[in-house]
C-alpha positions as CSV (number, residue, x, y, z in Angstrom):
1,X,36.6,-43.5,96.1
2,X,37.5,-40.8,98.6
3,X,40.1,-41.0,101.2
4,X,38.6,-39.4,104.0
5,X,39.5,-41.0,108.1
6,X,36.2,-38.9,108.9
7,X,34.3,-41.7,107.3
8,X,35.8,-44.4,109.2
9,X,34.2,-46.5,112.8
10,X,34.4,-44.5,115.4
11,X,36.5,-46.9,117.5
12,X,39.0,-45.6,115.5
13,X,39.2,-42.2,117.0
14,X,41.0,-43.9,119.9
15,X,43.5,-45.9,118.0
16,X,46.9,-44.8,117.7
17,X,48.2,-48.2,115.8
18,X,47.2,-50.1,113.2
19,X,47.9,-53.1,111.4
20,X,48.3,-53.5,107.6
21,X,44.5,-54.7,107.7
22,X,43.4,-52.0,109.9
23,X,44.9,-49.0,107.7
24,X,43.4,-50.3,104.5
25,X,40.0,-49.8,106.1
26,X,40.6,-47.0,107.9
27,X,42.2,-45.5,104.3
28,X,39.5,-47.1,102.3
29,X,41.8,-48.9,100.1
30,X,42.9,-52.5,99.8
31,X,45.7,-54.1,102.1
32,X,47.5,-55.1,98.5
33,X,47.4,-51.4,98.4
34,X,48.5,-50.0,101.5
35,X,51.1,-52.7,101.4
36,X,52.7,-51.5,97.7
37,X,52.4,-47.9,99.5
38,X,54.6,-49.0,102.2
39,X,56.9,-50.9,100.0
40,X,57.0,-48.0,97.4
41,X,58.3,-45.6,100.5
42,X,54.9,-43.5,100.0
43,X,53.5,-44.6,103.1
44,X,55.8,-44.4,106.5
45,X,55.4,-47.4,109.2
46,X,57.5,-49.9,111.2
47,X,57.8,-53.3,111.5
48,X,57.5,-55.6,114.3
49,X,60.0,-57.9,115.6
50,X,58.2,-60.3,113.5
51,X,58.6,-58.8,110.5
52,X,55.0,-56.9,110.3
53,X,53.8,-53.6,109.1
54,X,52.3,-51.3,111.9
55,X,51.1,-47.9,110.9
56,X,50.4,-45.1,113.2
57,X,47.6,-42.7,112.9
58,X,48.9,-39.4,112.4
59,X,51.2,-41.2,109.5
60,X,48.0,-42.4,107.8
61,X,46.3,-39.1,108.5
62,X,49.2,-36.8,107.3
63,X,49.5,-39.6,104.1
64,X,45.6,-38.7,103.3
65,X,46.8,-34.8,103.7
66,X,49.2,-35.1,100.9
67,X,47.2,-37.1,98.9
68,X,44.5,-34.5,98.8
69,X,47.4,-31.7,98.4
70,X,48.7,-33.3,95.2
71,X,45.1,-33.8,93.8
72,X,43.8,-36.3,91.2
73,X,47.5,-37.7,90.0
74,X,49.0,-38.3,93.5
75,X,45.3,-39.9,94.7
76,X,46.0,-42.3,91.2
77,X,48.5,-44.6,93.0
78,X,45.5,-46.4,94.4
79,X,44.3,-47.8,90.8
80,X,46.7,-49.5,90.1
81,X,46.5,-53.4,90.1
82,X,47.8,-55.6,92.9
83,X,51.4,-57.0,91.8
């Protein structure tokens, strides 16, 4: 499954933040995934007061750039099952 943010609704083009939810979609991936990504370090965001992810765009955009930089192994981290 390719990670491309081209692919993604165009109301995103406008959004600057994104919830765990919202960056799963927007990275084609699952929120179990984007939230072992976070977790793991692999994937920069902040939390709210209230304990929650928030991701920014350009993070998930220059995560997608290093994914595609390190190639097949790097894009692997995906595949792996939900803990």
């Amino acid at each position: 499954m390719p990670l491309m943010p081209a692919t993604a609704p165009a109301h995103h083009d406008r959004q600057l933040v994104f919830t765990s939810s919202q960056a799963a979609r927007y990275l084609g991936v699952s929120l179990a995934t984007i939230r072992r990504w976070a977790d793991a370090g692999h994937l920069s965001c902040y939390r709210t007061p209230g304990g929650q992810r928030r991701f920014s765009r350009d993070q998930l955009d220059t995560f997608i750039t290093s994914l595609h930089r390190s190639g097949p192994a790097g894009a692997s981290h995906h595949t792996s099952a939900a803990a």
